[in-house]
C-alpha positions, 0 to 999 in steps of 0.5 A: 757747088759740086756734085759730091757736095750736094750728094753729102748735103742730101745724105744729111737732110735725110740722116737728119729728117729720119733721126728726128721723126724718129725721136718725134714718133717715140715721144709721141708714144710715150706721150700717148701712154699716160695720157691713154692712162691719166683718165683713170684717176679722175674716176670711181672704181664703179661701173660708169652709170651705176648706182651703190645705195643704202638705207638712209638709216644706214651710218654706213656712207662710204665704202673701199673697193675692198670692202665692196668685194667682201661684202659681194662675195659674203666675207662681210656679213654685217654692217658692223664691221664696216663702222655701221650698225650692228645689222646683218647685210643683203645684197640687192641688184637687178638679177634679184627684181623678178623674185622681190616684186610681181609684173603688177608691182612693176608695170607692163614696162617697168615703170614703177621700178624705182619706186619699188627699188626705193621702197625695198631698201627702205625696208631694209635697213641691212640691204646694200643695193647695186643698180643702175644709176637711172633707178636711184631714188632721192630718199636713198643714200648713195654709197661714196666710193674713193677715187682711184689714186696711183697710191692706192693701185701701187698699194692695192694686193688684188687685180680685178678690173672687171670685179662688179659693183667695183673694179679692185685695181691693186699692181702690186702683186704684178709688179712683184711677179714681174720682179720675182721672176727677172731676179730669179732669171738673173740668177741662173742667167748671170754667172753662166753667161760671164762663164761663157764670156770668160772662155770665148773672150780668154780660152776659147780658138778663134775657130770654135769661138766663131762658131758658139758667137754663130750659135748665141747670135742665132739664140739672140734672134729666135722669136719669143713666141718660139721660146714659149713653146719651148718652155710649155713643152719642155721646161714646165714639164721638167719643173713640176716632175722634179719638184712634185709640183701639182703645176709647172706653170710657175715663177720658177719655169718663167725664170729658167726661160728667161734666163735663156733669152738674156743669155745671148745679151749677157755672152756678146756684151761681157765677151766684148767687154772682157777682150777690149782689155788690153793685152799690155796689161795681161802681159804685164801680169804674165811676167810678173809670175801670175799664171792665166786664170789669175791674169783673167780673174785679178786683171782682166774682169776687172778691167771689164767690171762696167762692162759686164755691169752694163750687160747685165743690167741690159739682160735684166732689160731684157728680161723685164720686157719679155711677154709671149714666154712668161705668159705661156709658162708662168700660170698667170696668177696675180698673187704676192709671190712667196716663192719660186715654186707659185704661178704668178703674172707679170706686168708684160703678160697681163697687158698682152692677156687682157688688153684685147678684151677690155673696151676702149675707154673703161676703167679696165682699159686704162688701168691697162694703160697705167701698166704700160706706164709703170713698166716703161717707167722700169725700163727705163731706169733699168736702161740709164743704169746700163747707160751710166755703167756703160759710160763708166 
């Protein structure tokens, strides 16, 4: 065997090594994800080692999320509305120990603490009582709370992982910011950039076009972290001036950013698209009389439709994935977005917002985890879509 032909051999041994580990380690991540993600759904929206206790008169035996939040924060007010009986409900955790009972009461070590937990809520037909778990009397009847389910997350209209005594865990608000804002981005983003591709590809010298492909390439690999600066301060500014906003920090604002950073993926995709029609059928069209914007209009983008289709979806990619930019301009509420001129959080900006301070293995955490999950689950659709236009 030839020198040349073991260079070629050792050339594919590695081409082919890289190539697999490659595919390996992106298999091993996405793996990695919904397994990091799947514990959620074997758990209760309770926090782990905690308690939820009624009086055992109570007809009261299961609760949901968002009926444990009312009752915290005082919007349910009466057992009634729940399906008990019509009694007035009082809330009973830890914090409220050393106003219900004295130090005798309790011990030098708290030793009588769960009996005189037990003894208060059996008092107390109204209380709904939120403790630790090792404090739970038998007498007590404990409040069952529904596992976490996909359905009940996608469903769910509020995001409060940590929320006590139960984490409210619904996606649905930041699925629809993250959409609202990409559709919004690709309204701006779409028919400038098919304009500038049409001028590069169809109008434009060669000597100015080499120049605007230098300036967008450079668009292209500016960080977008130093887009979001940009954004915060420049584009938040400008929006709430204009709009008389009492905030700029909105969809709008996260819009108008991202839809300067498809901008360069939208140009250099359709530009090419556009320029591989063939100059045959452009001179057919000529000399049948057209003149060139009808040639560039009724030939040309035509001809290119899948490939401007392909770049188009690719700058909804794009901007479905982007995380530094929208976190800094779009205020990071997680509401239902009911127009442009709202805060709202994406899924990319929650995920990079919260997950450095959620603790490896809890409810917030994983449900970090099923984010990632559903918006891989996007982007990956986003990308076959862009594969089977591409192809077409």
């Amino acid at each position: 065997m030839t020198f040349q032909k073991v260079k070629e051999k050792l050339i594919e041994s590695i081409i082919y090594c890289s190539g697999t580990f490659t595919t390996l380690l992106v298999i091993f991540i996405i793996v990695f994800l919904f397994k990091e993600g799947s514990g959620l759904f074997n758990k209760k929206p309770v926090e782990e080692g905690y308690a939820l206790a009624v009086n055992r008169f109570n007809r009261v035996s299961k609760l949901t999320p968002a009926q444990i939040k009312g009752i915290i924060e005082g919007d349910i007010t009466n057992w009634s509305q729940v399906g008990g009986n019509y009694d007035s409900i009082y809330t009973f955790n830890l914090s409220d120990v050393e106003s219900k009972f004295t130090q005798e009461e309790l011990g030098d070590e708290f030793e009588h603490l769960n009996e005189k937990i037990a003894e208060y809520i059996e008092s107390n037909t109204g209380v709904f009582a939120f403790f630790p778990e090792k404090y739970l009397d038998s007498s007590l009847t404990q409040i069952e709370v529904d596992k976490i389910t996909l359905s009940s997350m996608l469903k769910g209209k509020e995001w409060y992982p940590t929320a006590n005594p139960a984490a409210q865990l619904g996606v649905l608000p930041i699925i629809l910011g993250s959409l609202w804002v990409t559709f919004g981005a690709i309204l701006l983003a779409l028919p400038l950039g098919l304009i500038v591709a049409i001028y590069l590809a169809e109008i434009c010298g060669d000597n100015l076009k080499n120049i605007i492909k230098s300036v967008i390439e450079l668009l292209a690999g500016i960080p977008s972290v130093v887009y979001g600066f940009f954004g915060l301060v420049i584009i938040v500014p400008l929006v709430q001036q204009t709009f008389n906003l009492p905030v700029g920090e909105t969809a709008l604002s996260g819009s108008i950013l991202l839809a300067l950073i498809s901008l360069p993926t939208i140009i250099s995709l359709s530009e090419d698209a556009i320029s591989s029609t063939p100059q045959d059928l452009k001179n057919a069209s000529l000399a049948l009389g057209a003149n060139k914007l009808q040639t560039i209009f009724r030939v040309s983008l035509p001809y290119a439709s899948s490939g401007i289709i392909s770049a188009s979806i690719l700058g909804v990619g794009r901007a479905f994935g982007e995380t530094m930019a929208v976190l800094m301009v779009t205020g990071n509420a997680a509401i239902i977005p009911s127009g442009f001129f709202e805060p709202v959080r994406t899924i990319t900006a929650t995920i990079a917002a919260e997950l450095g301070e959620a603790a490896s293995g809890s409810i917030h955490y994983e449900a970090l985890f099923i984010l990632g999950a559903i918006l891989f689950v996007f982007t990956f659709c986003i990308n076959l879509i862009a594969e089977f236009f591409s192809h077409k």
